[in-house]
C-alpha positions as CSV (number, residue, x, y, z in Angstrom):
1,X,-6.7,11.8,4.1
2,X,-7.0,14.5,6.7
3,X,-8.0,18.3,5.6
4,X,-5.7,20.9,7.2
5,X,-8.4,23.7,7.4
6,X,-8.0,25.3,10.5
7,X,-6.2,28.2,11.7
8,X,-5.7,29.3,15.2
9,X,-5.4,32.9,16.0
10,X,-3.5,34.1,18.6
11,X,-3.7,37.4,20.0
12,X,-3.6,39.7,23.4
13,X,-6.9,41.7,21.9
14,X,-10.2,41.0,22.0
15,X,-11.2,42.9,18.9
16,X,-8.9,41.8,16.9
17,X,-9.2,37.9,17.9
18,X,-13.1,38.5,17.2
19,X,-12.3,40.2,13.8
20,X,-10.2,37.4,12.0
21,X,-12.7,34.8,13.6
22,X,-15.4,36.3,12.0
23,X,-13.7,37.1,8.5
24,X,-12.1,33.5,8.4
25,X,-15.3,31.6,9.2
26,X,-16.9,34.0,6.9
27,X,-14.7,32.6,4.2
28,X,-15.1,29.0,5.5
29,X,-12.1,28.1,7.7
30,X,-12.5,26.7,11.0
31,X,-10.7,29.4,13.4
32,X,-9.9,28.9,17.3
33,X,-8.9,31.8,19.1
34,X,-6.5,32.3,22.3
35,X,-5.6,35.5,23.6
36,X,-1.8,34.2,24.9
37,X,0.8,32.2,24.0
38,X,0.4,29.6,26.8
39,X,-2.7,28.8,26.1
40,X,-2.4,28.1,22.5
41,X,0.4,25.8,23.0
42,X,-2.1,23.8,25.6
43,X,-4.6,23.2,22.5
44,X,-1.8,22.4,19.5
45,X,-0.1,18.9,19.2
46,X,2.3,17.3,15.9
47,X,-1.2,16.3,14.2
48,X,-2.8,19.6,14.8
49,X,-4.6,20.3,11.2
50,X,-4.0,23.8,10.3
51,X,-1.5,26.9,11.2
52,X,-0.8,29.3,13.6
53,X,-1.2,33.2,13.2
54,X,0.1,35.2,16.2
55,X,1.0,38.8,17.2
56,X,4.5,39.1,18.0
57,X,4.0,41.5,21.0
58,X,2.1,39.8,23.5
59,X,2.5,40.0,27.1
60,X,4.0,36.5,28.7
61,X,5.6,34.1,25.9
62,X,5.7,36.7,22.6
63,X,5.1,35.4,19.4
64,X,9.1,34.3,18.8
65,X,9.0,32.5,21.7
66,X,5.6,30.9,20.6
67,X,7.2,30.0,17.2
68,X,10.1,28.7,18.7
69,X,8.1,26.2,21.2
70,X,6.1,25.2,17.9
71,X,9.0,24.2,16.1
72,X,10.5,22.1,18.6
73,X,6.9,20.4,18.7
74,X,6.5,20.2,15.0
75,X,9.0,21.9,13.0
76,X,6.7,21.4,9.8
77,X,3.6,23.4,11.4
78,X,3.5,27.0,9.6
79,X,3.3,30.1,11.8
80,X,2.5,33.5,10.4
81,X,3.7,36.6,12.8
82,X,1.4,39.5,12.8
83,X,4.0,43.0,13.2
84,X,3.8,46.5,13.8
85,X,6.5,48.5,11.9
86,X,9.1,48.7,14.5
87,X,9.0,45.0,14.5
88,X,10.1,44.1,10.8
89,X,13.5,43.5,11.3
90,X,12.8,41.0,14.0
91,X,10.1,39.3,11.9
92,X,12.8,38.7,8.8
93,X,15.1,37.1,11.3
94,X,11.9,35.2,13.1
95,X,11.7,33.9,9.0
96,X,15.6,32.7,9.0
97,X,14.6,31.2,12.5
98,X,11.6,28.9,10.3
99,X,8.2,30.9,10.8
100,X,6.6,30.7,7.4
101,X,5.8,34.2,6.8
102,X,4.8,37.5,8.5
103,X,2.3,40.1,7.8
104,X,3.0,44.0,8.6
105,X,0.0,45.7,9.9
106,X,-2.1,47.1,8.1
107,X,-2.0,44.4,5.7
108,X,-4.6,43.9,2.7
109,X,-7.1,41.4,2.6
110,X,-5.6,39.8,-0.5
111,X,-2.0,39.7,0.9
112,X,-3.8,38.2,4.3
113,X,-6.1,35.2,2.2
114,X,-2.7,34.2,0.3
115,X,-0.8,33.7,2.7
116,X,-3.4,31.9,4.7
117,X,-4.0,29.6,2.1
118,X,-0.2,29.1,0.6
119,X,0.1,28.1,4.5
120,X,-3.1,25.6,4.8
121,X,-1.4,24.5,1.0
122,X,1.9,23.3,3.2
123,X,0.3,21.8,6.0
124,X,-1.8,19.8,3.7
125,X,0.8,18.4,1.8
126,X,3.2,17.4,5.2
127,X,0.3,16.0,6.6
128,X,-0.6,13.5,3.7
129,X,2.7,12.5,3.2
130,X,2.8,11.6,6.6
131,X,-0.2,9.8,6.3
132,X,1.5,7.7,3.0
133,X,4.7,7.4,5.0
134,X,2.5,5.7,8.3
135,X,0.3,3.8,5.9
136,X,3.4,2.2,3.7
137,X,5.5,1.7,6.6
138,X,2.2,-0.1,8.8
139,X,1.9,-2.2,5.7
140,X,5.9,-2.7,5.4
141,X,6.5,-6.5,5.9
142,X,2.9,-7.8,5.3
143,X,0.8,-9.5,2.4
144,X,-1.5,-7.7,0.9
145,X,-4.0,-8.0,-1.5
146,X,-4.1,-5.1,-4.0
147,X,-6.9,-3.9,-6.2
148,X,-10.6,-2.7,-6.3
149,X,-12.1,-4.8,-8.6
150,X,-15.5,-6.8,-7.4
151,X,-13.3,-9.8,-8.2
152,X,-10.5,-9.0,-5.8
153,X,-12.9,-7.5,-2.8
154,X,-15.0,-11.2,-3.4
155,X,-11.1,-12.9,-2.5
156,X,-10.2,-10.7,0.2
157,X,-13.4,-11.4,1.9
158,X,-12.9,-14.9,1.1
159,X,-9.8,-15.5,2.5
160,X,-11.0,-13.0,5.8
161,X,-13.5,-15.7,6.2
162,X,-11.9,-19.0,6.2
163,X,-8.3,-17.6,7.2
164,X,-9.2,-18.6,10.5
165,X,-11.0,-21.7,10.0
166,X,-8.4,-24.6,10.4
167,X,-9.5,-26.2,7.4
168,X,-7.6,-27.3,4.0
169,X,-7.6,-25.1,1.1
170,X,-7.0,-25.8,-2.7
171,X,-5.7,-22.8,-4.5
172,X,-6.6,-22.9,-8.2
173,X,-5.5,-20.3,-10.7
174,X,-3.2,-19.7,-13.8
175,X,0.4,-19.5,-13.3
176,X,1.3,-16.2,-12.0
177,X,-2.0,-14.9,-10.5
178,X,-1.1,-15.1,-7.0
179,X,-1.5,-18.1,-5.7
180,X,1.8,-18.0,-3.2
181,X,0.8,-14.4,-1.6
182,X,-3.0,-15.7,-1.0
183,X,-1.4,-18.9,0.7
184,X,1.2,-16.4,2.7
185,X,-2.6,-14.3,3.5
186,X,-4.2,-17.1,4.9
187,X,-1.9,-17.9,7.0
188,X,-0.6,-14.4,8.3
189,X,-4.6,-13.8,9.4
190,X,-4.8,-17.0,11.2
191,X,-4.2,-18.3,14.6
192,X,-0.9,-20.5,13.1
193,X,0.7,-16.6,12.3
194,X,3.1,-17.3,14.9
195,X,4.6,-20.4,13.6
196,X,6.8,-21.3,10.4
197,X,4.7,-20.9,6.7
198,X,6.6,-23.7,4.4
199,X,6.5,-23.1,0.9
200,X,7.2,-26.4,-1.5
201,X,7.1,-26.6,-5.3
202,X,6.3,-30.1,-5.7
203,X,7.6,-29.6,-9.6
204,X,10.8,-28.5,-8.9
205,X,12.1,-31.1,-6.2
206,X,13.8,-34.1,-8.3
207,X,11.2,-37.3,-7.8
208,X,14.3,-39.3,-5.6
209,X,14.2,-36.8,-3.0
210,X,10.6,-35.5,-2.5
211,X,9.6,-37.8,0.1
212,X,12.4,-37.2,2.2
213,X,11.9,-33.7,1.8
214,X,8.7,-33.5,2.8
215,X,8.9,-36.3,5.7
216,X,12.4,-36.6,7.1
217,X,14.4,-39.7,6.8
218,X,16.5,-41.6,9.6
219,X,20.0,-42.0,9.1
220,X,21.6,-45.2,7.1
221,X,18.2,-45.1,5.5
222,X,19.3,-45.0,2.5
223,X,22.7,-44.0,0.7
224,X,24.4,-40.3,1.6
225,X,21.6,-40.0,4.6
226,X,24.4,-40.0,7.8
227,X,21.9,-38.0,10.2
228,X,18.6,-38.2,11.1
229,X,16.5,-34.9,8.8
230,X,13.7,-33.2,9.6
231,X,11.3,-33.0,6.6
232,X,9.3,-29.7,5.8
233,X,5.5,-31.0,7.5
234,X,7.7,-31.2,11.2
235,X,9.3,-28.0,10.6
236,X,5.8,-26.4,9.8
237,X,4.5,-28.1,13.0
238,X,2.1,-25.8,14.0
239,X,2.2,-23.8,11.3
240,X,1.1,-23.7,7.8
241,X,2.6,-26.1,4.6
242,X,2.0,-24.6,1.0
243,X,1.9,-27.2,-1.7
244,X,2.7,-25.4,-5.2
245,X,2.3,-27.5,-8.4
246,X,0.3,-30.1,-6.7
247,X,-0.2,-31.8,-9.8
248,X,3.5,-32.2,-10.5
249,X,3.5,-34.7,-7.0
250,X,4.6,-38.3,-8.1
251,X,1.4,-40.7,-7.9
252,X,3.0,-42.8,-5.6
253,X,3.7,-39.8,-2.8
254,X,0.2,-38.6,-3.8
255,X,-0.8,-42.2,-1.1
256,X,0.7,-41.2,1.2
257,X,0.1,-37.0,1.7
258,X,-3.1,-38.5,1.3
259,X,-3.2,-40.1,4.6
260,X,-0.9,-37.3,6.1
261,X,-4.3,-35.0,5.7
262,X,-6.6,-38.2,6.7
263,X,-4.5,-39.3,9.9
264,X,-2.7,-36.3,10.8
265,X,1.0,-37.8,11.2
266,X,4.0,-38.9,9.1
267,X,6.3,-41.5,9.1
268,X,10.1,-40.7,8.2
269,X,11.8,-42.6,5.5
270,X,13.6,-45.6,6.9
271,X,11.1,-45.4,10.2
272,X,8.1,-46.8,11.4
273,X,7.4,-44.5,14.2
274,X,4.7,-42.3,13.7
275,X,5.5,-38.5,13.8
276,X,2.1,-36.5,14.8
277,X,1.8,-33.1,12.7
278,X,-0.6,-30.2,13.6
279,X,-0.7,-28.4,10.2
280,X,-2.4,-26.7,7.7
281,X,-2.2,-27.9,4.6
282,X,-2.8,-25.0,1.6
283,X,-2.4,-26.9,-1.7
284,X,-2.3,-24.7,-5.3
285,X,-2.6,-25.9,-8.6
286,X,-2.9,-24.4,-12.2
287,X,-4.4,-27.4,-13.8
288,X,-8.0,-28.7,-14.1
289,X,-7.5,-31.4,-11.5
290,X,-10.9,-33.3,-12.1
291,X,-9.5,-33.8,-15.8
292,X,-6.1,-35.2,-14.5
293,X,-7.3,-37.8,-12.0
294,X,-9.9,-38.6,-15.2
295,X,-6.9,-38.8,-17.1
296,X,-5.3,-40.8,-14.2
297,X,-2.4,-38.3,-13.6
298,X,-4.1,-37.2,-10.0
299,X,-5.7,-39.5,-7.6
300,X,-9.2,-39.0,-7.4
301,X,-9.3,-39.6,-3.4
302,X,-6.6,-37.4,-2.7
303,X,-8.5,-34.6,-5.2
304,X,-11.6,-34.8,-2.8
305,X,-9.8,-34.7,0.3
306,X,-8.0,-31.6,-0.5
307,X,-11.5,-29.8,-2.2
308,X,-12.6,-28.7,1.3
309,X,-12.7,-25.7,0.1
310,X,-11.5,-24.2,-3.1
311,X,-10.2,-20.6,-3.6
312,X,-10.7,-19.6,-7.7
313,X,-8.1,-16.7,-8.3
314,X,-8.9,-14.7,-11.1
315,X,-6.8,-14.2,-13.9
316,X,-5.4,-10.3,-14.3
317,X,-7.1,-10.0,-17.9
318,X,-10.3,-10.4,-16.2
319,X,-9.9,-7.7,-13.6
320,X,-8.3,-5.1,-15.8
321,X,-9.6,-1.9,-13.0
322,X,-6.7,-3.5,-11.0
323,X,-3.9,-3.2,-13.3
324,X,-2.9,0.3,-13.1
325,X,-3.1,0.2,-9.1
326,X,-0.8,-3.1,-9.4
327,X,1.9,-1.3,-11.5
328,X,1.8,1.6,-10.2
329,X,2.7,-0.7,-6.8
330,X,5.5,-2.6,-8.1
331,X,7.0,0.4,-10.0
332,X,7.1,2.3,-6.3
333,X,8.6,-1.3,-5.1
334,X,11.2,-1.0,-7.8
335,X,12.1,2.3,-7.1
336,X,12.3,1.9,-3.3
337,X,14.7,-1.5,-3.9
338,X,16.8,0.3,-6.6
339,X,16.5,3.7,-5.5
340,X,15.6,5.5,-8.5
341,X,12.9,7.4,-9.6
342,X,10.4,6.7,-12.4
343,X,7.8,9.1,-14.0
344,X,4.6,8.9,-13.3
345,X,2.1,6.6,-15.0
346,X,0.7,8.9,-18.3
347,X,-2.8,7.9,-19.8
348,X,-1.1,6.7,-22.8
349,X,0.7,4.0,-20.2
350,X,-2.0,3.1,-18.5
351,X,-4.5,2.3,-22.0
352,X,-1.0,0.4,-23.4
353,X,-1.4,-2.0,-20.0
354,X,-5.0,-2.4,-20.1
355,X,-4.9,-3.7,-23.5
356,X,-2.7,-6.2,-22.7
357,X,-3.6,-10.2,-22.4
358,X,-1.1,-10.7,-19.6
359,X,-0.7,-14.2,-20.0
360,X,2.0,-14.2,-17.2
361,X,-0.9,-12.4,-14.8
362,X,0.6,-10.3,-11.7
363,X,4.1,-12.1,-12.3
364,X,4.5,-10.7,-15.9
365,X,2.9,-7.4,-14.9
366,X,5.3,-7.1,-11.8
367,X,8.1,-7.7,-14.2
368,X,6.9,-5.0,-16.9
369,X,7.3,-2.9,-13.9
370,X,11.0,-3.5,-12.8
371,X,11.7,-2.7,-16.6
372,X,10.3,0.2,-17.1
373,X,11.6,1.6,-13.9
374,X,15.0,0.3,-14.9
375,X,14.5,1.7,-18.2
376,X,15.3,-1.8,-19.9
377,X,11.9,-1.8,-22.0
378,X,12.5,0.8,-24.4
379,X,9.8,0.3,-26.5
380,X,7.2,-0.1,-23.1
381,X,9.2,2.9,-21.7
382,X,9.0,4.8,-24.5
383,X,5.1,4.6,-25.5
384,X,4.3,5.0,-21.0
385,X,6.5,7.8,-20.4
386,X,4.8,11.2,-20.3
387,X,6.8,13.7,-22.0
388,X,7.3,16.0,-19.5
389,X,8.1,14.0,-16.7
390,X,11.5,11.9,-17.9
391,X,12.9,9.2,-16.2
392,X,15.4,10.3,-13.8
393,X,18.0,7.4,-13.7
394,X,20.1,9.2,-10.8
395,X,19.2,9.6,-7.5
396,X,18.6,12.8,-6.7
397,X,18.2,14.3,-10.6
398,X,14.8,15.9,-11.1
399,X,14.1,15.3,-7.7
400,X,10.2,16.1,-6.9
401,X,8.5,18.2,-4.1
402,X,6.3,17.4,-1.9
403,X,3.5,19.0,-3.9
404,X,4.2,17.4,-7.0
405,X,5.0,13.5,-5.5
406,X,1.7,14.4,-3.9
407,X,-0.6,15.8,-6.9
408,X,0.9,12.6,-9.1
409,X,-0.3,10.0,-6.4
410,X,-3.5,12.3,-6.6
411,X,-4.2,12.8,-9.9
412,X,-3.2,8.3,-10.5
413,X,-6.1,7.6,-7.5
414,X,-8.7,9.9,-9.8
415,X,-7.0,8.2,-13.3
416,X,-7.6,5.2,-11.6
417,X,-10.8,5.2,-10.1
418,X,-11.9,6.9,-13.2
419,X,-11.7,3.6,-15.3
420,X,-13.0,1.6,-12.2
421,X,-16.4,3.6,-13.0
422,X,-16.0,4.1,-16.5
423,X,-16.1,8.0,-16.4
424,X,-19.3,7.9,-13.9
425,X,-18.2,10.7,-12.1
426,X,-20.5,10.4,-9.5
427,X,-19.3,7.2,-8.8
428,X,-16.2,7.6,-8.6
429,X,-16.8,10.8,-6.4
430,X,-18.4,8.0,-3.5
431,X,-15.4,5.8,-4.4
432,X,-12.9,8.0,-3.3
433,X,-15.0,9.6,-0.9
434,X,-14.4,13.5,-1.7
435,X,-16.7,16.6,-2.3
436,X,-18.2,16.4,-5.9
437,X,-16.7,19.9,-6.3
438,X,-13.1,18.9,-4.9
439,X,-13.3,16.1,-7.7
440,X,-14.3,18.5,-10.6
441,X,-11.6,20.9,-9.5
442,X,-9.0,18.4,-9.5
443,X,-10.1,16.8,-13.1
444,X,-10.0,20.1,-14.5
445,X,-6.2,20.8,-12.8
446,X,-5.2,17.6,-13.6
447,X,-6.4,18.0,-17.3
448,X,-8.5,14.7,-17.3
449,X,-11.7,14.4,-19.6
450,X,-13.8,12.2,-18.3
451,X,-14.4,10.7,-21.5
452,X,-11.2,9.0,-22.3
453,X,-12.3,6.3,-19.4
454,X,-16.2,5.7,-21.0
C-alpha cells in the first residue's frame, strides 16, 4: 500500500518556505514548496500522498480559497492553515468549513510535529482504504484463488499455464477442496471466457435422464419429450463443460462422452445427425480412478483420454498457512451478504482453526465462517472471539473507524504471515515487503510475540 509522507508547503515567503523545507526533511518527510495558491493546485491531484500546509494571507487565491478548491478535488485531503492572530476567528470557521486544523503563529515545534503527523495519520488511513475498496471491488465478480502456501502458488501457476492451452483437464481432489472454482479459473483465463461455463454433477442427475441432458433429444423420442432440447455440450458450444463426480457417470454414457472428446460431436437422443461441438471438457473427480476402472466401475479408455493433464488439489489440512487468510475471506463475504459485523480473528481463533482436520476442506471451512459471523456456533464463537472486540449483531452497533478496520486488517496480514514463516521475522518482513523497523513497531503495537507462531 502507498505511504502518505509528503507535505507540501505553501507560502508567499521565501524564508519561511525554505525554513519548514529544511526542518521537515530534517525530520524525514518529503516536502515540496509553492509560493502561491495556484501553483500548488497545478501539482496536487485525488491520489496526491500527503497534506497541505498553507498561510492563509497570500496574495491571489488565499489559503480559504485554496482549502476550498482542495475539497471539491478531494474532500478527504487534510489542510493545515498557518494564522497570524487577527486571523483566528476566520481559521475556526475555515475548521467548520473542513480544513483539518490550524496553527497560530508563533506555534511550538511540538504542537507543529503533532499536527503534521495526526494529519499524515489521516491521509494514510483514507488512502489504504481506498486502495482495499479498488482492490475488492476489481476483484468483485471473479474467481480467485486464495492463499500463500507453496501448495496453492504451485496451482495458480498451474492453472496460468494450461488455462490457455485448449486441452482437457481432470480435476482430482477430496470433496470440498475446490475443484468447481479451479474449473470456473481455467476457464475465466482462457480464450473460451466469452462463452457459457456449464457446470454438471454427473451424481446428482437421475440415470433416465443424463443422456438427454447432456446431448439433447428430438421430439417424440421418447415419452414426455414434445420439443426438440438442447443438451448442456451445445449450449457450452464454444465454451467450457465441467464434469463433477465423474465417477458417478453410468458405464454405458461413459461410451459415448468417450467419443464426444475423441470425435468432437454428439448425436441427440432419437437422432442420427451428428451435432459438431467446440468445447472444453474439464472433468473432476474425488475418487482414485485407476482403482475404479481396475475395479471395473470406470472405463479404462475413457480414464486415459481424459488424463491429458491432471490438476492434484490439495487438501486444506495440508496447507494449514492458508486457513486463516481463507476465513478471514469468507467471514468478510458473510458480513458483506448479511450485513453485519464480526470481530476480528483473535490468536486463540486462529490456533482453534489450525488444529483442525477439516475433513469438509474449504466447503466446511467456508461454512465455519457463515456461523460464526451469524453467531450460530456458540461454542466456535465463543473460544474465537477476542474479548474486547464482541460481536456486533446490528448494523451500525460498535461501528469501527477507519483506523481500527484498518490496524485489524493490519495486524491479521502480520498474524498471518507470521505462521506462514513460523516466527522468522525476517522472513516475514520480505513477505510483506515492509521496513524491518515498521514490522517490529507494529508487533510491539499489536502485542504479538513472535513466539507463539515458532
Amino acid at each position: 500500500m502507498q505511504t502518505a509522507n509528503k507535505i507540501l508547503i505553501v507560502d508567499d515567503e521565501e524564508i519561511v518556505r525554505r525554513a519548514f523545507t529544511h526542518q521537515l526533511t530534517q525530520r524525514g518527510f518529503e516536502v515540496e514548496a509553492k509560493d502561491s495558491a495556484e501553483k500548488a493546485l497545478d501539482v496536487l491531484t485525488r491520489e496526491w500522498p500527503g497534506i497541505v500546509i498553507t498561510d492563509m494571507m497570500m496574495p491571489g487565491m488565499n489559503g480559504l480559497e485554496l482549502l476550498a478548491a482542495i475539497r471539491e478535488m478531494d474532500p478527504d485531503l487534510p489542510v493545515v492553515l498557518m494564522t497570524g492572530q487577527g486571523d483566528v476567528p476566520m481559521a475556526v470557521k475555515a475548521i467548520q468549513d473542513g480544513a483539518y486544523d490550524f496553527l497560530e503563529k508563533p506555534f511550538e515545534t511540538g504542537r507543529f510535529m503533532d499536527v503534521i503527523n495526526r494529519a499524515l495519520e489521516k491521509r494514510r488511513l483514507v488512502m489504504e482504504v481506498r486502495e482495499l475498496k479498488a482492490a475488492r471491488e476489481s476483484s468483485r465478480g471473479k474467481v480467485q484463488i486464495i492463499g500463500k502456501s507453496p501448495a496453492i502458488e504451485k496451482l495458480r501457476q498451474t492453472v496460468t499455464n494450461i488455462a490457455d492451452c485448449d486441452v482437457d483437464v481432470l480435476l482430482v481432489g477430496e470433496t470440498g477442496a475446490g475443484k468447481d472454482l479451479i474449473a470456473r479459473c481455467l476457464h475465466e483465463q482462457s480464450k473460451r471466457a466469452g462463452n457459457h461455463f456449464v457446470a454438471i454433477n454427473c451424481g446428482a442427475i437421475p440415470e433416465a435422464i443424463i443422456e438427454s441432458e447432456l446431448f439433447g433429444h428430438e421430439a417424440g423420442s421418447f415419452t414426455g419429450a414434445s420439443k426438440r432440447r438442447i443438451g448442456k455440450f451445445e449450449h457450452a458450444q464454444g465454451g467450457t463443460v465441467f464434469l463433477d463426480e465423474i465417477e458417478s457417470m453410468p458405464l454405458h454414457l461413459q461410451v459415448k462422452l468417450l467419443h464426444v472428446l475423441q470425435d468432437r460431436y454428439i448425436l441427440r437422443v432419437g437422432s442420427n445427425d451428428p451435432v459438431n461441438v467446440d468445447v472444453r471438457v474439464i472433468a473432476a473427480t474425488k475418487e482414485d480412478l485407476k482403482q475404479a476402472y481396475a475395479e471395473n466401475k470406470f472405463r479404462k479408455d475413457l480414464y486415459y483420454r481424459l488424463n491429458v493433464v491432471q490438476i492434484e488439489l490439495p487438501a486444506l489440512r495440508d496447507r494449514q498457512e492458508d486457513i486463516p487468510l481463507l476465513f478471514q475471506h469468507f467471514a468478510l463475504e458473510a458480513c458483506a451478504r448479511y450485513n453485519i459485523q464480526a470481530p476480528a480473528p483473535s490468536k486463540e481463533m486462529i490456533q482453534r482453526l489450525l488444529s483442525r482436520q477439516w475433513e469438509g476442506n474449504v466447503r466446511e471451512l467456508r461454512n465455519e465462517a457463515e456461523k460464526f459471523v451469524l453467531g450460530l456456533n456458540l461454542d466456535l464463537e465463543s473460544s474465537l472471539m477476542s474479548s474486547d472486540e464482541p460481536a456486533s449483531p446490528n448494523p451500525g452497533e460498535n461501528d469501527q473507524t477507519f483506523k481500527e478496520q484498518v490496524a485489524n486488517f493490519e495486524r491479521n496480514l502480520i498474524e498471518q504471515e507470521l505462521i506462514r514463516q513460523r516466527g522468522d521475522l525476517k522472513k516475514a518482513q520480505e513477505a510483506l515487503q515492509i521496513p524491518k523497523q515498521t514490522l517490529y513497531d507494529k508487533i510491539k503495537t499489536f502485542g504479538l510475540n513472535r513466539k507463539d507462531y515458532q
